[in-house]
N, C-alpha and C positions, 0 to 999 in steps of 0.2 A: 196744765201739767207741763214741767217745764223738764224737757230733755238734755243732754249737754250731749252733742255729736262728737264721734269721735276726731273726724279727718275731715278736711275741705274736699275728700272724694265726694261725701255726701251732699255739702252742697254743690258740688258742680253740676251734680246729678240731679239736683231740685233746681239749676238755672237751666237745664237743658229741658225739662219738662214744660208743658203747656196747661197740664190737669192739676190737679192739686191732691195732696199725700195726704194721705192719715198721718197723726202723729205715731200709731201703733208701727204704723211703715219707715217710718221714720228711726224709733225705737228698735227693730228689727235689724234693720240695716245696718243702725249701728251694732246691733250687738252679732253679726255676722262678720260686719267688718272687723268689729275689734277681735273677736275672737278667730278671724283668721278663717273662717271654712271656708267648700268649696264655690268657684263663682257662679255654680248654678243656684245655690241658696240667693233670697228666697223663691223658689219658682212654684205657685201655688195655683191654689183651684180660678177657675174665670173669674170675671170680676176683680174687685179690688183686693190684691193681692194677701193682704193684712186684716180685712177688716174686720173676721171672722173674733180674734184673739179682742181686739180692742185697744183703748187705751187708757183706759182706766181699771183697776185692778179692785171690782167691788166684791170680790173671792179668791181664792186661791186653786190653785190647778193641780191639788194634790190635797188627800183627804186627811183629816185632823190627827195628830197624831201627840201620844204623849213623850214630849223633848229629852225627857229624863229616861226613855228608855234605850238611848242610843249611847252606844262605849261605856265607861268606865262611872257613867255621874249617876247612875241608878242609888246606891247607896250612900248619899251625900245628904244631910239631915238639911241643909241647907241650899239653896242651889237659886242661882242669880244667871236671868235667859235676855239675850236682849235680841227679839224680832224687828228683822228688816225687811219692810218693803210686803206683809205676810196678806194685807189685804182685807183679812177679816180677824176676831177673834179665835177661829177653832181649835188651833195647838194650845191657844192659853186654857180654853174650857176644857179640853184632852186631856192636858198637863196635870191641873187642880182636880179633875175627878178622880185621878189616879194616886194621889198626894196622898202618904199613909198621915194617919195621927203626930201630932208635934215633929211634922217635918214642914218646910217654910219652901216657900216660892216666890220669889222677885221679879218682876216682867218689867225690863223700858223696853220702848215701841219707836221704831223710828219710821216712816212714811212721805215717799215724796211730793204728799201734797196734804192740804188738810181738810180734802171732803173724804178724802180715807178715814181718817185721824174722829173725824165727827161722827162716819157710820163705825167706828168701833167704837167709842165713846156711847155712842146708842144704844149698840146689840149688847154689852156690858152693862151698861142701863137697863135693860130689860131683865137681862139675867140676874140681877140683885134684887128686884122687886119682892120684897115680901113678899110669902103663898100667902100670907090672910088677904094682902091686897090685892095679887092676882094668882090665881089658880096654875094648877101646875097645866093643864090642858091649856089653857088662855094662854099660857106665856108660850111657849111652844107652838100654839097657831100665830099668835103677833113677830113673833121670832122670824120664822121664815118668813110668813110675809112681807114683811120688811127687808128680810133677808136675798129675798132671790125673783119677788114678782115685781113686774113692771107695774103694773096695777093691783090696787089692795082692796078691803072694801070699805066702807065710809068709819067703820066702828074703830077700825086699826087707823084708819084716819086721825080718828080724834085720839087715839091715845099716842099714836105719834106725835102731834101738836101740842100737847102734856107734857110728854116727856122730854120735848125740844127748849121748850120755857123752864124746865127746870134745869135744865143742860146749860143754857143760857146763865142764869143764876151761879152754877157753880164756876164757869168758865170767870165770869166777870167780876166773881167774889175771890177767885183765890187769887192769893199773894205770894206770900214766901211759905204757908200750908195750904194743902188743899182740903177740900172739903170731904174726899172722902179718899180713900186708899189705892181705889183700885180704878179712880180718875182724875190720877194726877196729873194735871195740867202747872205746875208751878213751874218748871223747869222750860216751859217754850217763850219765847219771845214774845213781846204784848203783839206788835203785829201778825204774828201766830193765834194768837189769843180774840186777837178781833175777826180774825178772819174765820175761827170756829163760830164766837157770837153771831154774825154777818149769815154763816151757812143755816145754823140752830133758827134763826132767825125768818130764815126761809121759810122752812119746816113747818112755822108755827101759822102761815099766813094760808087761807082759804081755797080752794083749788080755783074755785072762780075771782080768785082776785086779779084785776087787771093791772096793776102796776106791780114794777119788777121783772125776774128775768121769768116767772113760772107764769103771766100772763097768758103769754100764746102760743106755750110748751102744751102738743095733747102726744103724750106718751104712744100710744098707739100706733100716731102719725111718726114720730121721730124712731119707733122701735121698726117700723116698716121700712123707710128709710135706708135704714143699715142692712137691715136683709137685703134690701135690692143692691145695696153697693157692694154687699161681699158676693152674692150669688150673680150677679150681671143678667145675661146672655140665658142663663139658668132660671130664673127666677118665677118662669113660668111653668118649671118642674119641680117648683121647691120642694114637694113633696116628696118626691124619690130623692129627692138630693138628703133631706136631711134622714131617710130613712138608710140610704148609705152609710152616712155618718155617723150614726148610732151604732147600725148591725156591723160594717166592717171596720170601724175605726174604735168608735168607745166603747164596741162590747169583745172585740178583738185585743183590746190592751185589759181587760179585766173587770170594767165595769156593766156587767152584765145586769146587774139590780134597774138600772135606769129602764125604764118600760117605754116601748113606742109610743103609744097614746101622749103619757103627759111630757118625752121629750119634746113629741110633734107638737105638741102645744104650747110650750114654752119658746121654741125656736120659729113657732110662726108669731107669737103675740108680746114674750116675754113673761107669761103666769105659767110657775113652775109646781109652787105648791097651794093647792085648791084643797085646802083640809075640813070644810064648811061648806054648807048650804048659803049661796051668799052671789050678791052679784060684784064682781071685781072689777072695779070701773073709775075707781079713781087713781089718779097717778102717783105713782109714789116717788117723792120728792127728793129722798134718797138716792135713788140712782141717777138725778140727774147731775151736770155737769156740765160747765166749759171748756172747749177747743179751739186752741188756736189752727186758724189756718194761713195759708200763705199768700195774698192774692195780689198782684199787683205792686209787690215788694211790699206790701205791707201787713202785719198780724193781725187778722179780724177773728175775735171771739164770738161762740158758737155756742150757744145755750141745745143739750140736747142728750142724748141717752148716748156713751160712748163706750158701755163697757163688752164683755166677753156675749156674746152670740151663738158661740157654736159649741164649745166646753159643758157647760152649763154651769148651777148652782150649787146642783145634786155632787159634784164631787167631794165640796167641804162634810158633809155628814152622814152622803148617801150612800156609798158604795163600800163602806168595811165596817163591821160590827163584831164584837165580842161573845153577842147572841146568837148560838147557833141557830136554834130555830128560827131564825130569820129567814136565813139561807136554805131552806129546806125547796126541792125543784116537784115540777110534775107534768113527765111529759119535757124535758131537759128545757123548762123555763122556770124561774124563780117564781115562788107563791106574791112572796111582798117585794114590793116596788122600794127604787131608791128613794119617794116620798117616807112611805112607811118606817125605811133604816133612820132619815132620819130623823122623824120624831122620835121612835125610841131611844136613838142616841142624845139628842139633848135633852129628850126627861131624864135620862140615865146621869146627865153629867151634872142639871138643876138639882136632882136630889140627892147630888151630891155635898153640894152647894150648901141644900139646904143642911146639912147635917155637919158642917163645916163652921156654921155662922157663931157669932160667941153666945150673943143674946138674939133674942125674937126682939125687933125692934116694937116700940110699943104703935102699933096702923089704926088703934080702934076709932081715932076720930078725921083719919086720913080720907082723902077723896081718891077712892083704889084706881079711877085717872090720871091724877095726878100727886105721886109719891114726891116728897122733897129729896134731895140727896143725901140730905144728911141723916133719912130716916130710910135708907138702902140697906141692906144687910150686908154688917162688917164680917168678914171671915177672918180664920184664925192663921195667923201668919201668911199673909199674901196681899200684894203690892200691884197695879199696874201703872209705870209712870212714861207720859207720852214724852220725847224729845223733840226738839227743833230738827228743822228738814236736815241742816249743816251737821248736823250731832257726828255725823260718823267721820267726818274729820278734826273736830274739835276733843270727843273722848279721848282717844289714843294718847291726847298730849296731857291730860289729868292723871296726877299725882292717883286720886279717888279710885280709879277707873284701871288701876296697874293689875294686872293676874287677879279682875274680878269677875270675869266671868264665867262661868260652866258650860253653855251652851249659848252659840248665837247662831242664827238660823237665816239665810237668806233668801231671797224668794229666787223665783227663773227672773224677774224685769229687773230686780234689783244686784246680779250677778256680776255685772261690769265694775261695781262699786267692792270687789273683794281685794286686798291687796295686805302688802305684809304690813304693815302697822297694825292690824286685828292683834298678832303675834303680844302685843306691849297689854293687851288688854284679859287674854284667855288664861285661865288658871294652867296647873301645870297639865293636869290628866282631863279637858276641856274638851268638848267636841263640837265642829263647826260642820251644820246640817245644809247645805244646800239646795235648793228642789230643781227637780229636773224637768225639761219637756216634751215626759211622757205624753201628756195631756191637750197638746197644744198640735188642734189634729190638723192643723194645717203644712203641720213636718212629716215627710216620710221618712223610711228608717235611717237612708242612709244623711241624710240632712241632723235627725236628732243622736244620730249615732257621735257623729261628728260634734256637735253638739254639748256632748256628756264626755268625750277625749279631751275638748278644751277644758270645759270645767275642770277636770283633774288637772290639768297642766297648770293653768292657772292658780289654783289651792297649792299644787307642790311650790309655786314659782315664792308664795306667799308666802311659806314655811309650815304648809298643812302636807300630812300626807293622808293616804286613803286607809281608814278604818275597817279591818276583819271583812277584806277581798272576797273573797269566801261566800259569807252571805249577804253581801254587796245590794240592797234596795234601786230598784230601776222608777223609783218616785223621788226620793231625797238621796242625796250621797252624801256619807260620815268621814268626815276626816279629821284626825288628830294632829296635835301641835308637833312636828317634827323632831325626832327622840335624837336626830344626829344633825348637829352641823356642819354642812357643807363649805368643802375649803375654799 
């Protein structure tokens, strides 16, 4: 994952050191730096400063939400969203369940790396699988498994090693069309292109195979790892420590759903969602990943699990629901867990899905492991097309790309990249969604407070201003295209 620093403050900072940085500490730094806050930021819990958040973004820190409900583009029959930097699928599956009849949805995806690009390509994959060829139940345990455990169990094994050879296929077959709609890859660069085949690739090879980067990778070991370099000094209390962090950090900002048993198990092992009788022991290949690190003036790549540790998974689907009885308490604790929220929400949003598609593709003589792409179900008016890493400087200067978008959404890691050129590309009543870090429990208030002042600065500097103050979201913040120009 490749960062661009802002100032040679950073590296002076990284020659005066003797240890070596996460790249997530890295990423921080800059985006503290750039963003001006105070120079206690970041001053975090023991241990290594950062390594809680990660540096790889295999979710989002803010739960799914539908794009088209925010300002003015609710009623727009058409509506073209381009996500940055968002991590996973969940706004796009948000978006489409909520999508009336003969109304259209457009998604390009931009990502600064492309084992992002691959795991949403997958979990998109999954989600179009014909019910004949998998179950609505079945898809929804493969989903999160893949989605949020470090370990899976041998069955989601083999259907991820299926679905990675078909991924394969389409990546290396499209051209100037893609094979199917809503995994369009034609628009990235071949070296883009091979480095998804390269990942897909991985995916599809044995857990005992010895050659390659996944030989001597035991997820377990590497997930342990990371606990001990975020918690140090701690780590022989981990257990109070992460029960801290549930009860006064992520049940204090509102996600109460998340239950101590399976956070406590997720954050000592990495298995979030156990929805089966089953043993979860193989690693899933998915989350893994290369790091650079800095040793000796020189960049040494780091095969190993580098994503979010402390957040969790549970915030893409687990913590807001539409169903009340969900939410029902006893005894001022929730009945169902943020596992429970969110399988209802992604059966809620597949059967949507499924009531979307134009035709039942014909599965009768498919091998329900192994779906081709081109026999995924096509939905009625809806796109998803990935761009090149560069895309967000390249758009702005296309003719194509002039007053077309309605919503573009930017994550928290991807915020430094906000700047007025968006202005050349946003329709006229357009709203630009930001996420904020609530969720990123390694900030305290007055660090994220600061935090969420830039962001705003920043958006006005751009030519965004802040959308219906009022009732102002402390997850995303909306801001429109600036209705007066400044002399």
């Amino acid at each position: 994952m490749d960062e661009a620093l802002p100032s040679n403050r950073v590296q002076t900072f990284l020659n005066k050191t003797s240890t070596l940085l996460t790249l997530k500490e890295l990423t921080l730094l800059s985006w503290f730096y750039y963003l001006n806050l105070p120079s206690c930021c970041p001053r975090m819990s023991a241990g290594r400063p950062s390594e809680g958040a990660g540096c790889m973004s295999w979710w989002g820190f803010s739960p799914a939400r539908d794009l088209r409900s925010f300002g003015p583009v609710l009623n727009k029959k058409e509506v073209n969203v381009l996500l940055v930097g968002s991590g996973d699928p969940r706004h796009i599956l948000k978006t489409i369940a909520g999508l009336p009849d003969k109304h259209s949805l457009h998604v390009w995806v931009i990502e600064n790396n492309m084992a992002a690009v691959a795991r949403q390509m997958l979990l998109l994959y999954l989600t179009l699988i014909p019910e004949k060829s998998m179950g609505l139940s079945e898809k929804t345990e493969v989903f999160l498994e893949l989605f949020g455990n470090s370990e899976i169990r041998s069955q989601t094994a083999e259907t991820l090693r299926a679905a990675a050879s078909q991924l394969i296929l389409s990546v290396t077959e499209t051209m100037e069309e893609p094979t199917h709609p809503c995994l369009n890859t034609s628009q990235l660069k071949f070296k883009e292109r091979d480095e998804l085949a390269r990942i897909f690739k991985q995916w599809t090879e044995p857990e005992s195979s010895v050659s390659g980067h996944r030989g001597s990778i035991v997820m377990s070991k590497a997930w342990d790892y990371r606990v001990r370099q975020h918690l140090g000094t701690r780590y022989d209390s981990r257990t109070g420590c992460f029960d801290w962090d549930l009860v006064m950090k992520l049940h204090d900002k509102g996600a109460g759903l998340i239950h101590k048993k399976q956070y406590s198990q997720w954050r000592a092992g990495g298995v979030a969602f156990e929805l089966r009788e089953g043993v979860y022991q193989t690693s899933n290949p998915t989350l893994l990943s290369s790091r650079l690190f800095n040793q000796k003036g020189s960049k040494v790549a780091v095969t190993g699990y580098w994503g979010d540790i402390v957040s969790s998974p549970y915030l893409s689907f687990g913590i807001e629901t539409e169903d009340k009885s969900l939410l029902k308490t006893q005894n001022g604790h929730y009945i169902q867990t943020a596992q429970d929220v969110s399988v209802a929400n992604l059966q809620t949003m597949f059967q949507s899905l499924y009531r979307r598609q134009r035709t039942a593709p014909d599965s009768s003589d498919n091998d329900p492991k192994c779906v081709a792409v081109h026999d995924l179900m096509r939905l009625d008016d809806f796109s998803v097309t990935f761009q090149p890493q560069d895309a967000l400087i390249k758009m702005p200067q296309k003719e194509k790309y002039s007053n077309f978008f309605d919503v573009i959404f930017f994550s928290l890691s991807c915020v430094q990249q906000l700047d007025s050129s968006l202005t050349k590309m946003v329709a006229p009543d357009a709203v630009l969604a930001v996420e904020l870090p609530k969720f990123i429990l390694d900030l305290n208030k007055e660090q994220e407070s600061c935090f969420v002042n830039k962001v705003k600065d920043i958006a006005q500097e751009s030519g965004f201003e802040l959308w219906n103050e009022d009732t102002a979201d402390d997850v995303i913040a909306v801001f429109t295209p600036q209705t007066k120009v400044k002399c």
